[in-house]
N, C-alpha and C positions, 0 to 999 in steps of 0.2 A: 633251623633256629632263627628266628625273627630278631630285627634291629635290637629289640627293644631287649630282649636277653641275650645278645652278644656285648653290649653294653653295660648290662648289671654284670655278666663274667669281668670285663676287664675292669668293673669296678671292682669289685672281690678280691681281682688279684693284688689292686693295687693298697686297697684295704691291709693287708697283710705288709704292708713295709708302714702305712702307719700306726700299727699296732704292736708291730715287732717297736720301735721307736717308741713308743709310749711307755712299752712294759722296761726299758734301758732306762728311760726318766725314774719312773720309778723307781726302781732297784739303785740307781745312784741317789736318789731320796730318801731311801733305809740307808744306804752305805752314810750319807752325810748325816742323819738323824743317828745311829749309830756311834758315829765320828764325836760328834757334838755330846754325846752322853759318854764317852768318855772321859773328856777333858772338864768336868760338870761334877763330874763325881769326886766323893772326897772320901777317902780311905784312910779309917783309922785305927792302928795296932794296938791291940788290947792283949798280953802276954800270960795275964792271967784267968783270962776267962776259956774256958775247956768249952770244945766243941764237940758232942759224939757223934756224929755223920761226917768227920773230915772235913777238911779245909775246901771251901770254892772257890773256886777261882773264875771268879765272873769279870774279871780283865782279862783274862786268859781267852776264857769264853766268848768274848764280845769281837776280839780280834781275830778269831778263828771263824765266826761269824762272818766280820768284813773280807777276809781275805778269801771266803769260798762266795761270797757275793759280787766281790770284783772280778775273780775268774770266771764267774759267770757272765758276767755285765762284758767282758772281753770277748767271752764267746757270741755275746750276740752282739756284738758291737760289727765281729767279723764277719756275721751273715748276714746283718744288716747291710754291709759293704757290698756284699755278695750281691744280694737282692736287687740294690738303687743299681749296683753295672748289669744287671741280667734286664730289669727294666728299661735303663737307658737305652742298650742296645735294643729293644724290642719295637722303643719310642722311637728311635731315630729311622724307623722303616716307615711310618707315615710317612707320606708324599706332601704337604701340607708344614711348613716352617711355624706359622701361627699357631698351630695345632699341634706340634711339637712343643713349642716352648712351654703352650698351658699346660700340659702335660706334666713335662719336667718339672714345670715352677709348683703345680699342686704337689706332686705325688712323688717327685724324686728331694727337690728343697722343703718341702710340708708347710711351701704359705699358704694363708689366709684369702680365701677369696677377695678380700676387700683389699689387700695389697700386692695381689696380681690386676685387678682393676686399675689401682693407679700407678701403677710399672709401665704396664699398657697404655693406659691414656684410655681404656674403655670403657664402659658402662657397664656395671656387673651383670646386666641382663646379654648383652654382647657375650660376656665371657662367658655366660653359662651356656649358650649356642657355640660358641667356637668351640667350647669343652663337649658337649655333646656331640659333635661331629668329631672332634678327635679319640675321643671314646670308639665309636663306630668303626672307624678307621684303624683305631690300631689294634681290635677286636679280630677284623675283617686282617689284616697285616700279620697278624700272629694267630689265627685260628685254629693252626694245628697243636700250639704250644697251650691255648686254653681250653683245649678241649679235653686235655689231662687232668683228670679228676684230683691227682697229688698235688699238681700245682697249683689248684685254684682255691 
């Protein structure tokens, strides 16, 4: 396997803790849009007008909604936990401290390149070398665990 795709592998892997993280925003972005069209709505008792299809209950509804959304969003919240200490620990086997840190700061905190440059004090072109050497490394550092078709 060549540098160059042992590097796209532990990009991929890492891909997967920002994307498990995306779809958690999300889902608490229904859960609050949700939330917010409840307390929105206004509900008014009408005693004589007859309904033939039965009563709905779309508050009912809305909050059975939320509450099988948020045990969701818990469950990924937990493998998401799962993911950033499997990663950590993967990261912390490069030999390389500066190449550790870029690591964790992209892909375990999920910043921004431009606010790991000025954390650093370096030039985002710097950091894009220091990140691809760490890439490399922790590729080469954990090669038996990406070379696991499930995991990647």
């Amino acid at each position: 396997m060549t540098d160059k795709e042992l590097s796209q592998r532990a990009k991929e892997y890492f891909a997967q803790i920002r994307k498990t993280d995306r779809l958690i925003q999300r889902l608490t972005d229904t859960v609050n849009t949700l939330r917010s069209g409840l307390t929105s709505q206004s509900y008014e008792l009408k005693p004589d007008k007859v309904q033939t299809s039965g009563p709905k209950d779309t508050l009912g509804e809305t909050i059975a909604k939320i509450m099988s959304l948020e045990d969701d969003i818990n469950t990924r919240i937990d493998e998401l936990v799962t993911m950033k200490k499997e990663a950590f620990s993967m990261i912390s086997k490069v030999p390389d401290l500066d190449q550790q840190n870029v690591l964790v700061g992209r892909y375990i905190q999920l910043k921004k390149w431009e606010d790991l440059a000025a954390e650093f004090e370096y030039t985002t072109q710097w950091l894009f070398e220091i990140h691809g050497k760490a890439l490399l490394a922790f590729a080469k550092e954990n090669a038996d665990f990406l070379k696991e078709p499930s995991k990647v």
